[in-house]
NUDRENKE-913508 format. One record per residue (C-alpha): x, y, z; residue in three letters; residue number from 1. Coordinates in Angstrom, 1 decimal, always signed. Example, Ala and Ser with C-alpha at 12.3 -4.5 7.8 and 13.67 -1.06 7.14 Angstrom:
! NUDRENKE-913508
+--------+--------+--------+-----+-----+
!     xx !     yy !     zz !   r !   k !
+--------+--------+--------+-----+-----+
!  +12.3 !   -4.5 !   +7.8 ! Ala !   1 !
!  +13.7 !   -1.1 !   +7.1 ! Ser !   2 !
+--------+--------+--------+-----+-----+
This chain:
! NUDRENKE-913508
+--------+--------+--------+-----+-----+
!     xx !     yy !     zz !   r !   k !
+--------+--------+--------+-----+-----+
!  -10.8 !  +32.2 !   +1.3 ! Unk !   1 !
!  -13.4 !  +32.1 !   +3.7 ! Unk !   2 !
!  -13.8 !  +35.5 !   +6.6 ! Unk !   3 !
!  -12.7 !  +33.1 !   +9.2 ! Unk !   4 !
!   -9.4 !  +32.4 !   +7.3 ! Unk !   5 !
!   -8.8 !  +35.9 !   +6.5 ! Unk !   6 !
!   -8.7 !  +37.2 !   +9.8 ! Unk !   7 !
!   -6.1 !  +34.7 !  +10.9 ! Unk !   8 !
!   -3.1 !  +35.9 !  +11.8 ! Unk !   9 !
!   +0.0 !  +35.3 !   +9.1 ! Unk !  10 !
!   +3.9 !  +34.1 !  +10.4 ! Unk !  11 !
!   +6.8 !  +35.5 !   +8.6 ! Unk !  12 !
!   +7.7 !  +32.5 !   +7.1 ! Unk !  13 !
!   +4.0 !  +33.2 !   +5.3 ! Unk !  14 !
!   +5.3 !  +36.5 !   +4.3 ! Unk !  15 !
!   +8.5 !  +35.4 !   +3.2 ! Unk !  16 !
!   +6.7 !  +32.9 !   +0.7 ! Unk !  17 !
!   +4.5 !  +36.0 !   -0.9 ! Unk !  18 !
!   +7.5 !  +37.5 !   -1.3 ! Unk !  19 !
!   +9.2 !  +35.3 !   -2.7 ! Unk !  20 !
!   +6.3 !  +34.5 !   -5.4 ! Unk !  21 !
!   +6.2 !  +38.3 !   -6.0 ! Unk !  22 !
!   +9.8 !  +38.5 !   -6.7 ! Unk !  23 !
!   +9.2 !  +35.4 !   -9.2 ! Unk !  24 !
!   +6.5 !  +37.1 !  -10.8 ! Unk !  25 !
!   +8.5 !  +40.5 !  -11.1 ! Unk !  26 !
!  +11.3 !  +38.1 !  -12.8 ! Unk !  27 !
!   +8.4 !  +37.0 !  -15.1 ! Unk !  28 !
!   +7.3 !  +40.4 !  -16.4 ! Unk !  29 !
!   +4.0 !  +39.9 !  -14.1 ! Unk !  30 !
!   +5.0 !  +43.3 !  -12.4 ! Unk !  31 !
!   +6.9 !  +46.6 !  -13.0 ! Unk !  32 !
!   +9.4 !  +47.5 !  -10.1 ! Unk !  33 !
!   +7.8 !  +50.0 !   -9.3 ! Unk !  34 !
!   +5.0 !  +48.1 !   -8.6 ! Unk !  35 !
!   +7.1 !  +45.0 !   -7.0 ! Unk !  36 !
!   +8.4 !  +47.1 !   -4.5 ! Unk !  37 !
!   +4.8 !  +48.6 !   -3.4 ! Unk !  38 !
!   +3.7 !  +45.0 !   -2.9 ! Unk !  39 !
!   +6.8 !  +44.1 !   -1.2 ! Unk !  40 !
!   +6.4 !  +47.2 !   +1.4 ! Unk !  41 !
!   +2.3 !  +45.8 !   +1.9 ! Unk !  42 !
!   +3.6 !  +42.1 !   +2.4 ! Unk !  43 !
!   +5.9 !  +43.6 !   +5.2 ! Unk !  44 !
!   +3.5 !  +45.2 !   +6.9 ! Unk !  45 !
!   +0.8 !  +42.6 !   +6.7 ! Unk !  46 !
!   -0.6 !  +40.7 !   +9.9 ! Unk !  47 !
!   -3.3 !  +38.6 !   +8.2 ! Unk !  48 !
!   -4.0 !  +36.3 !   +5.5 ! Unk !  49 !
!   -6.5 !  +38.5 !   +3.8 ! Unk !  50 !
!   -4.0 !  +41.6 !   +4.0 ! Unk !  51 !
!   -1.6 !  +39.0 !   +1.9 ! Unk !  52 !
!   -4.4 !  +37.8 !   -0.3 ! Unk !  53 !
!   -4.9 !  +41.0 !   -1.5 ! Unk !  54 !
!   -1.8 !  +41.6 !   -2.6 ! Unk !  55 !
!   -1.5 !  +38.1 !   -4.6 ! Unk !  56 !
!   -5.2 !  +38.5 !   -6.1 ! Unk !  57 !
!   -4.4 !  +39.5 !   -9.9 ! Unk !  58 !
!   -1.4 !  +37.1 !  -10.0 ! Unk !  59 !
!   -2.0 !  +33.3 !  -11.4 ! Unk !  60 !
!   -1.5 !  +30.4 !   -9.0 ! Unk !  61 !
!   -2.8 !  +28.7 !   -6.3 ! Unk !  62 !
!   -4.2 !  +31.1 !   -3.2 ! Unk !  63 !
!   -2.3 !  +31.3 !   -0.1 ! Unk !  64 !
!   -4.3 !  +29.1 !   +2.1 ! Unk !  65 !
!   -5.1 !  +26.0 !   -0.1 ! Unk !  66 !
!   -7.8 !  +23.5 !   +1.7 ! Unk !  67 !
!   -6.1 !  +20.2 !   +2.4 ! Unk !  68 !
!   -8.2 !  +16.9 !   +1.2 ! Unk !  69 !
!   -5.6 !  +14.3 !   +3.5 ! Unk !  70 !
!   -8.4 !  +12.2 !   +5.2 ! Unk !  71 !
!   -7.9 !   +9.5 !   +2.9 ! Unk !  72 !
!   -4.4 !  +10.1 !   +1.7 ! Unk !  73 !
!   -3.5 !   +6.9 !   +2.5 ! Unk !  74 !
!   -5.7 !   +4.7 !   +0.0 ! Unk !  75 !
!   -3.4 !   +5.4 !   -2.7 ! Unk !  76 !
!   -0.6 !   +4.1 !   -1.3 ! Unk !  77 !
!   -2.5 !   +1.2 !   +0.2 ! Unk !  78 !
!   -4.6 !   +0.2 !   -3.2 ! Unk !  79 !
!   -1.2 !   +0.2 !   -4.6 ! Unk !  80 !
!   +0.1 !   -2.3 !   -3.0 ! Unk !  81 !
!   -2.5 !   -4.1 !   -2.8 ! Unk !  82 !
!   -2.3 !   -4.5 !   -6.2 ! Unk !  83 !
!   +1.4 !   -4.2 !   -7.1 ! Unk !  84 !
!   +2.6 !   -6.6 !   -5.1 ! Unk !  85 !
!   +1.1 !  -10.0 !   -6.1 ! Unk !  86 !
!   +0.8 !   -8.5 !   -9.7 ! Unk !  87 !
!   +5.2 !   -8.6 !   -9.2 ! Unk !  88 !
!   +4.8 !  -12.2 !   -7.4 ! Unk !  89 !
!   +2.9 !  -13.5 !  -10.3 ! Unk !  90 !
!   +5.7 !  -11.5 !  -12.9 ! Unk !  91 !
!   +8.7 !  -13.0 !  -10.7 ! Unk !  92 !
!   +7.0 !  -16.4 !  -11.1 ! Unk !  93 !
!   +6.3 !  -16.1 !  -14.8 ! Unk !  94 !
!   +9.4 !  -15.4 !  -15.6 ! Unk !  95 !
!  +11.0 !  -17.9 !  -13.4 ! Unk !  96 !
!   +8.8 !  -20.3 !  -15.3 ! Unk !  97 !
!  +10.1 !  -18.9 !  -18.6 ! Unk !  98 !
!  +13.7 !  -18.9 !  -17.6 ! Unk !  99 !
!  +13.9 !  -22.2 !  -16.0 ! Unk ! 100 !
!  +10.7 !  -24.1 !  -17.2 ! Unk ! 101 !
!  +10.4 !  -24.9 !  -13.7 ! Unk ! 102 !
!   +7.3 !  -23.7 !  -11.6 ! Unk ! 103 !
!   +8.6 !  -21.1 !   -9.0 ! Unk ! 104 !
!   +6.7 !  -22.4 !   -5.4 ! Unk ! 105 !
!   +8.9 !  -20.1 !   -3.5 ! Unk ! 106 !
!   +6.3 !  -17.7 !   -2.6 ! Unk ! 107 !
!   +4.1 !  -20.7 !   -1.3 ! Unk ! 108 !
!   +7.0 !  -21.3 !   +1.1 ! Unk ! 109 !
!   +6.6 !  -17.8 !   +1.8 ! Unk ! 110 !
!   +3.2 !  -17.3 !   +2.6 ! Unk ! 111 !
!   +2.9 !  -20.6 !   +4.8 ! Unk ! 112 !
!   +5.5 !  -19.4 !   +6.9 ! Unk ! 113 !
!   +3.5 !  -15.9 !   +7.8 ! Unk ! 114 !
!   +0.5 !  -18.3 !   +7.8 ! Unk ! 115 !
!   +2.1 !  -20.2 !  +10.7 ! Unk ! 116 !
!   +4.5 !  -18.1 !  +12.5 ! Unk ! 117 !
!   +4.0 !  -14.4 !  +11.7 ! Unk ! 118 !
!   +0.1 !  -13.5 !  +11.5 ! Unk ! 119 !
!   -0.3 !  -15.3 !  +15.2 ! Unk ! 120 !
!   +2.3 !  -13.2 !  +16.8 ! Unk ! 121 !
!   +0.6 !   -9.9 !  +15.4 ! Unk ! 122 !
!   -3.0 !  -11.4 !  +16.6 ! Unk ! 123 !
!   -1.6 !  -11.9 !  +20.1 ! Unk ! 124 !
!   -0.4 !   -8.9 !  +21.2 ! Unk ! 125 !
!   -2.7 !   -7.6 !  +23.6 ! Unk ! 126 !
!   -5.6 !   -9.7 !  +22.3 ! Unk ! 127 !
!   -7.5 !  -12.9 !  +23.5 ! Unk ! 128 !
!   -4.3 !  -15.0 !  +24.2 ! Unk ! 129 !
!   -3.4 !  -12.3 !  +26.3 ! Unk ! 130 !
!   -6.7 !  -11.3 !  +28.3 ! Unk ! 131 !
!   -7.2 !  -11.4 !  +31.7 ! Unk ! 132 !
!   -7.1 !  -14.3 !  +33.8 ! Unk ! 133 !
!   -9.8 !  -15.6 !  +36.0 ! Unk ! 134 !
!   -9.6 !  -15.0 !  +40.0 ! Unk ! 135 !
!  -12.3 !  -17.3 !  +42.2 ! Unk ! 136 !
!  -13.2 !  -15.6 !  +45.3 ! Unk ! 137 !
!  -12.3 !  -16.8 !  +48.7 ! Unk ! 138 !
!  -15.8 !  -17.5 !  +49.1 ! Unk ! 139 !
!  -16.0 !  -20.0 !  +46.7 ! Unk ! 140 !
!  -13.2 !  -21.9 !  +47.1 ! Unk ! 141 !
!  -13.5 !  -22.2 !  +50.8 ! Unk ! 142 !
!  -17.1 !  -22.8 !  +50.3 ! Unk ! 143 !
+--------+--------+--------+-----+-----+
């Protein structure tokens, strides 16, 4: 935990949750009561995340202010179906072909029709079907 982060003030829902993970790691055998109820009486009183760091800092886990790395959380999800879902098409189709002995073309149907009617009405929203029209000025058509 950086200086910066230790100085920052802590909520009581912040406090609730070290107490809570003391309590779980009195239940373990971590701590003596004694001891749990020290901790508790410092977690109470505490106004910053260092003050509650301390009192975590000889108990396993993760610390209380744990960096977040959600810039690209989003390629997962995306590289997944990027791949999952024409990897299922061609599963659906083979098994079609399997069942049937008849070459499943549905999803041909399926992608000409977003080729014709859907991807042109996401295009146009706002874009060069729908730019601005040209005005001529007085002057030129008078002129």
């Amino acid at each position: 935990m950086t200086s910066r982060e230790a100085g920052l003030r802590a909520s009581d829902a912040d406090r609730e949750r070290v107490a809570e993970r003391l309590r779980h790691a009195s239940a373990e055998g971590r701590l003596l009561t004694e001891e749990l109820e020290q901790r508790l009486e410092a977690v109470f009183s505490a106004r910053t995340y260092g003050q509650l760091e301390t009192v975590l800092r000889d108990l396993p886990g993760p610390g209380l202010i744990q960096h977040r790395r959600d810039g690209l959380a989003w390629v997962r999800p995306a590289l997944v179906l990027a791949v999952g879902v024409p990897i299922a098409l061609v599963v659906v189709a083979a098994v079609v072909l399997a069942v049937t002995g008849a070459v499943a073309v549905w999803w041909v149907w399926l992608l000409a029709g977003w080729w014709f009617f859907g991807r042109h009405r996401v295009r146009g929203r706002g874009h060069a079907r729908c730019g601005p029209r040209r005005v001529r000025s007085s002057r030129a058509h008078w002129a």
